[in-house]
C-alpha angles and dihedrals in degrees: 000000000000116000129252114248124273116235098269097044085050085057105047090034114110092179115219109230132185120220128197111172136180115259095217098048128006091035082048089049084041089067098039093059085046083054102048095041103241114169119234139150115295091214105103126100096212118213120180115222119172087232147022082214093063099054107105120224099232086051086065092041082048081053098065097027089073095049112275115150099212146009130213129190126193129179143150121301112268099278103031104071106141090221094046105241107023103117087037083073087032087066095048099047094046083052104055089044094059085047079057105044085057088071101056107055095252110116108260092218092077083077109074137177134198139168111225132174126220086246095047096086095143090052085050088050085050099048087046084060099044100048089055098056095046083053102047082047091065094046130214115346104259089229101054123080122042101314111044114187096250092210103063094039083054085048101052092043082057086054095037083062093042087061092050085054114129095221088048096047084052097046089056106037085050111030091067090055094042102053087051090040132052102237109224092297098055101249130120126212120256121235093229100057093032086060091037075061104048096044085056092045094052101048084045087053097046092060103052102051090053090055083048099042088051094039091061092058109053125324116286138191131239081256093044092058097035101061083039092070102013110245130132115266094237089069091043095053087044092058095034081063093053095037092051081051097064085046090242092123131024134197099261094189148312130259136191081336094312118115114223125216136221137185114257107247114197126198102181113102118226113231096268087052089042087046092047096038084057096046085053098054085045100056 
């Protein structure tokens, strides 16, 4: 875990935040701070999005992989999305990313979120304030300036895939859903276990884009990745076997008794590739 800021570093440090905001509700609370001249840090970089909803997770880890200190995150109060149900998927996604972040040695606190209404411009003034402190508290991201920590930059590019993942993407976009909704049995599906599911997922996922992420790389060993992302060699076996299965990795060769292990490059183009390779060449 990186370490907080020592007392020089507080009083020099401007910390660099990212801020995506609703355009129905905190950018609306944005302006009417602006309006009503509270004062507040001038430390956010604001960017509008429609909906917190719509905000994708690899887009924030984007975010401090390239050296922000901070990201924060407003949208509409539970119950007034203008969409419905946007913020709804906002919350669950925020919180599997901080369940994320935990694993890569970055604070997960650089990563905040805040409902805030379109009438609420002095809350908006206070949050401001706040997330400013927690982050210059932190001090500077160890990844930004002229010698990033690698780790943790290699770290946060394995979550960032875990958050492009297909079944994360479905247990999201459907658990929500699933646990306001009965599914075609008439059941519906209960928090506990949705969030029993998505804790699994996300350790299972976890593992496999960092055998992916180092595979891609050189060829490694079960040792070699486990030590990389600190898991014991047993699980990674266990997913080296599932992920040889679905031909994304491959055993590259074998030394003093030890396989070692590839990514599975393919050079054959699906039919959309093929289809768009072809408009291309006919342009």
């Amino acid at each position: 875990m990186e370490e907080t800021a020592t007392t020089n570093e507080k009083s020099s440090f401007r910390p660099k935040i990212v801020g995506f905001l609703c355009n129905w509700c905190s950018y609306a609370g944005a302006d009417l701070a602006g309006v009503s001249r509270f004062q507040y840090p001038t430390n956010i970089r604001v960017i509008r999005v429609m909906c917190s909803g719509r905000l994708d997770p690899a887009i924030v880890l984007e975010m401090l992989i390239q050296g922000a200190d901070g990201v924060f995150i407003g949208g509409c109060h539970l119950g007034d999305c203008h969409y419905i149900r946007g913020n709804y998927y906002a919350e669950k996604r925020y919180e599997m990313t901080k369940k994320l972040l935990a694993k890569t040695g970055l604070n997960p606190d650089r990563l905040q979120l805040k409902w805030i209404s379109a009438s609420e411009g002095q809350l908006f003034a206070d949050t401001m304030r706040d997330i400013t402190e927690i982050i210059t508290e932190l001090g500077p991201s160890p990844i930004s300036g002229d010698n990033p920590d690698l780790a943790i930059l290699e770290q946060l590019m394995i979550i960032r895939n875990v958050t492009e993942d297909y079944r994360m993407r479905v247990l999201i976009g459907k658990g929500v859903s699933l646990m306001d909704e009965q599914n075609v049995y008439n059941e519906k599906l209960d928090p506990k276990r949705y969030e029993e599911l998505l804790n699994s997922a996300i350790e299972e996922e976890y593992i496999r884009s960092g055998i992916l992420y180092m595979t891609k790389e050189k060829p490694v060993s079960v040792m070699d990745i486990a030590s990389k992302i600190k898991v014991s060699p047993e699980l990674v076996l266990k997913h080296v076997v599932t992920l040889k299965d679905r031909d994304l990795i491959r055993m590259d060769h074998i030394e003093d008794k030890t396989p070692y292990y590839a990514f599975q490059f393919h050079e054959e183009l699906d039919e959309t590739q093929e289809y768009a390779a072809e408009e291309v060449e006919g342009a």
